[in-house]
N, C-alpha and C positions, 0 to 999 in steps of 0.2 A: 533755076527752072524746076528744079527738083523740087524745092519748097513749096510752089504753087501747085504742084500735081497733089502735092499732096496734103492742100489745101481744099484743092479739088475734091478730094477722093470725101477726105474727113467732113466736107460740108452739108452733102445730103442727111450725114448720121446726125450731125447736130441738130441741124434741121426738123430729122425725125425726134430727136430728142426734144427740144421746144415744143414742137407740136404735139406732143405725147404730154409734155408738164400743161399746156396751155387747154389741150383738151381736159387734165384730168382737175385740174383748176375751176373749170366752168361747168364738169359738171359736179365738183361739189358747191360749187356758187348755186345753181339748179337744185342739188338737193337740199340745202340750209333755206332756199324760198320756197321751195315745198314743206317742209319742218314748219317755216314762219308761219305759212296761210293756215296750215294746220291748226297751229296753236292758236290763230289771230279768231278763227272760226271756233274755237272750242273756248277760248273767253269770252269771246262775244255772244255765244249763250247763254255760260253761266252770268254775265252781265246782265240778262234779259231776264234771267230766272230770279237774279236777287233785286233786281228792279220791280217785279212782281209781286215778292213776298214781300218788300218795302211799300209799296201799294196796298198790298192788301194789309197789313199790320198798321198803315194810319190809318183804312178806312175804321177797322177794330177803334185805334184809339179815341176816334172823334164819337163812333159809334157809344164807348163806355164817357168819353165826357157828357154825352148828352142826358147819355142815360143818370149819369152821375149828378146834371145839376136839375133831370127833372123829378129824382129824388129828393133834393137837397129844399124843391118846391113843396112836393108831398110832404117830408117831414116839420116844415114851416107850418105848411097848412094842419098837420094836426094838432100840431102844438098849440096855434091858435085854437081850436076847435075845441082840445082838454081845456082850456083857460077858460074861454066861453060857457065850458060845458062846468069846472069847478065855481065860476063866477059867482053862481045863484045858490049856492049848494050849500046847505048850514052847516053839516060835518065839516065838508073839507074849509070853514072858515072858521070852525072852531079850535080854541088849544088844545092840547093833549098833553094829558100829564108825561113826563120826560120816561117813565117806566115803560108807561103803555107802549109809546112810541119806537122805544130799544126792544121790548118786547115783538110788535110787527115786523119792524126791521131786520131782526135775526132770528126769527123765529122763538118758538116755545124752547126755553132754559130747563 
């Protein structure tokens, strides 16, 4: 009988001991999901930010290919134009002695 009293006595304390680990358990559960949302919310910005600057850096790149092949037209086009324009032209279809020519080329010796 003795033993039970003092089963008795000893079980509110446990009790409150449980409920002390159980409370303090849940609320660091509580604060590791506040931590989480924190963190969930501040990558998912910068996720939004480098998604943006990936947006804007293909529009760049598409922007410099175009630019790049309607160069790539212009340069075409004059080259024909030089060709057209040397076609008829008695200088540039004559030979030049090879002196002359190293002469232009690297300037006055």
């Amino acid at each position: 009988m003795e033993k039970l009293k003092q089963i008795y006595r000893l079980s509110p304390i446990v009790l409150l001991v449980i409920t002390v680990f159980a409370s303090y358990f849940a609320y660091q559960c509580f604060q590791d999901e506040q931590t989480a949302k924190k963190q969930l919310t501040e990558l998912t910005s910068r996720l939004e930010k480098l998604q943006q600057v990936i947006e804007k850096n293909n529009q760049i790149i598409a922007q410099r290919e175009q630019e790049k092949a309607r160069d790539a037209i212009s340069i075409k086009q004059l080259h024909e134009q030089m060709k057209d324009a040397l076609k008829n032209n008695q200088c540039a279809n004559e030979i030049m002695p090879s002196n002359i020519s190293d002469w232009m080329r690297n300037g006055k010796n």
